[in-house]
N, C-alpha and C positions, 0 to 999 in steps of 0.2 A: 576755795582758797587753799584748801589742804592738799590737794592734788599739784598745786603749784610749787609747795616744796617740796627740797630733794636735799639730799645730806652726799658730799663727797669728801671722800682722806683723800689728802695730795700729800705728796710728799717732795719737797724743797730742797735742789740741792742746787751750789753755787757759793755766793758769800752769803752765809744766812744765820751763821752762830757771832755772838761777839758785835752785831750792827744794830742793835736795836728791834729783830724782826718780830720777837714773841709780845713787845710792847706795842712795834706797829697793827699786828694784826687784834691785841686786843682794843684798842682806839678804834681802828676799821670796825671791829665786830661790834663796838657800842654803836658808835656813828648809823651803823646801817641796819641792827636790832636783827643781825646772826647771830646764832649759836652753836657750840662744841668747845673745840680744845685745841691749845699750842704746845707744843714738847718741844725739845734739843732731841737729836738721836746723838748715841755714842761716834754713827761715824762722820759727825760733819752736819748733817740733813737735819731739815726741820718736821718735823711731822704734825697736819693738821689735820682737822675735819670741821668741816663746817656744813650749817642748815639752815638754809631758807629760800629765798625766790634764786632762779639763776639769775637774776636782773642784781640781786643785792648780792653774790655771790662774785658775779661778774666787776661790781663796784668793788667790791672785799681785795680782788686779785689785783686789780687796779693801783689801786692805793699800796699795796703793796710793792709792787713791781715800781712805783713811785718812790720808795723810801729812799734817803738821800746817799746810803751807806751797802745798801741792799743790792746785791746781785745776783738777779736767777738765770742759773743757767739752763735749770731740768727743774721738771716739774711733772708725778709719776702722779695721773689719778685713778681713781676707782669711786665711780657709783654706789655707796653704800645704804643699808637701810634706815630709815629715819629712827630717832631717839622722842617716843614719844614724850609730852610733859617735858621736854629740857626746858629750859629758865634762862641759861647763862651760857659765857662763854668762859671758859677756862685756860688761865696759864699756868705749867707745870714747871 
C-alpha cells in the first residue's frame, strides 16, 4: 500500500483567495483521509500539497474544481517526496 502513495505541491492559480478554497480542500482532505497543507501565497495563488493514493488525490482535485465560488485556471504541480508519519492535513 506504501508504494501507492505519492505526495504532490500544486500550485493554484485563478479565483482561489477569498472563495472559500483553503476550507474546501480541508473538507476534501477529511472526506478522502489525505494529508499535507493549504496556504494563500502573497500573489494571488494557493499553495498545496497533498498525500495519498492518486485515486483520493484525483477525488481531492475533483471537489475542488467543484467548489461553487472557485475558479482554476492553472495549476503548477511537482511530484514531491512523501512526509513520513503525517497525521493531518493542515490549513495555514
Amino acid at each position: 500500500m506504501k508504494d501507492d502513495i505519492v505526495r504532490w505541491r500544486i500550485c493554484f492559480k485563478g479565483i482561489v483567495q477569498g472563495v472559500g478554497f483553503r476550507y474546501t480542500a480541508c473538507h476534501a482532505a477529511s472526506l478522502l483521509g489525505v494529508t499535507g497543507y493549504v496556504k494563500n501565497e502573497y500573489d494571488g495563488s494557493v499553495l498545496c500539497e497533498v498525500q495519498g493514493s492518486n485515486e483520493q488525490i484525483d477525488e481531492f482535485l475533483k471537489i475542488l474544481r467543484s467548489g461553487r465560488f472557485i475558479e482554476i485556471t492553472e495549476m503548477d504541480t511537482k511530484l514531491i517526496p512523501l512526509i513520513e508519519n503525517e497525521r493531518s492535513f493542515e490549513r495555514d
